[in-house]
C-alpha positions as CSV (number, residue, x, y, z in Angstrom):
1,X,-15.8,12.1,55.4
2,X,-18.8,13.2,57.2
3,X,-21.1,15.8,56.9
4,X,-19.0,18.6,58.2
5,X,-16.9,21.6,56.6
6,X,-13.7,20.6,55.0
7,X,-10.7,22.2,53.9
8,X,-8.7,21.0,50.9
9,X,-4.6,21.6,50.5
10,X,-2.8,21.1,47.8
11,X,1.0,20.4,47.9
12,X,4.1,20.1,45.2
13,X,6.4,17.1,46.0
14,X,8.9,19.9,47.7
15,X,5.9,20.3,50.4
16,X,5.0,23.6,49.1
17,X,1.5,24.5,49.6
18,X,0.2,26.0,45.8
19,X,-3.3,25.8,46.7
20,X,-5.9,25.9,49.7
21,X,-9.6,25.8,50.1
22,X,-11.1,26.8,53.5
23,X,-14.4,25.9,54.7
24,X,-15.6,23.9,51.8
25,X,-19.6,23.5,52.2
26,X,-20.9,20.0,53.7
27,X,-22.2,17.6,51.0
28,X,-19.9,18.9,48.1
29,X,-19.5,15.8,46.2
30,X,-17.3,17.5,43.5
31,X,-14.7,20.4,44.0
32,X,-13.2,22.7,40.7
33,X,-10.1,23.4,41.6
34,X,-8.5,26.0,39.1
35,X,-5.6,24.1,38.0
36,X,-3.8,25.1,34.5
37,X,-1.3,27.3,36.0
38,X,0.5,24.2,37.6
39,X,3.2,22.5,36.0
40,X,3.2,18.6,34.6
41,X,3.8,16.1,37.6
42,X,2.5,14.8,41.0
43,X,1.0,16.9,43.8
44,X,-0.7,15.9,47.1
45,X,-4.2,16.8,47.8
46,X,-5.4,16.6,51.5
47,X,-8.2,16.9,52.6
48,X,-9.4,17.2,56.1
49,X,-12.1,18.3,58.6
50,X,-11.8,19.0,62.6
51,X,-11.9,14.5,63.0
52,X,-10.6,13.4,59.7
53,X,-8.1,13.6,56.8
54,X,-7.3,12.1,53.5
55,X,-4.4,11.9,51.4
56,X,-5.0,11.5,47.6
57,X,-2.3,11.6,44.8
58,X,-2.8,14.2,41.8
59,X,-0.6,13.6,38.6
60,X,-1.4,16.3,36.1
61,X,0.0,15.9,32.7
């Protein structure tokens, strides 16, 4: 990813979106992401500017 704003979803494997972070400042090279209220098992983080987007696989347990 480039230099640009990004925005960061986060999905359960039914596809339901149980997070979302808009506008994420250019250059962040770590993201908190408040996570202890989700249950044990896989989720699917994207992440995407305007040009790009990136999958990434989250298994909390």
């Amino acid at each position: 990813m480039n230099d640009e704003q990004f925005n960061v979803q986060l999905f359960d494997v039914t596809g339901k979106n149980v997070m979302e972070l808009r506008e994420v400042k250019a250059g962040a090279r770590e993201i908190p992401l408040a996570i202890g209220h989700l249950e044990n098992g896989m989720y699917l983080v994207n992440v995407f500017t305007a040009s790009e987007r990136q999958t990434l696989r989250l298994i909390i347990h």
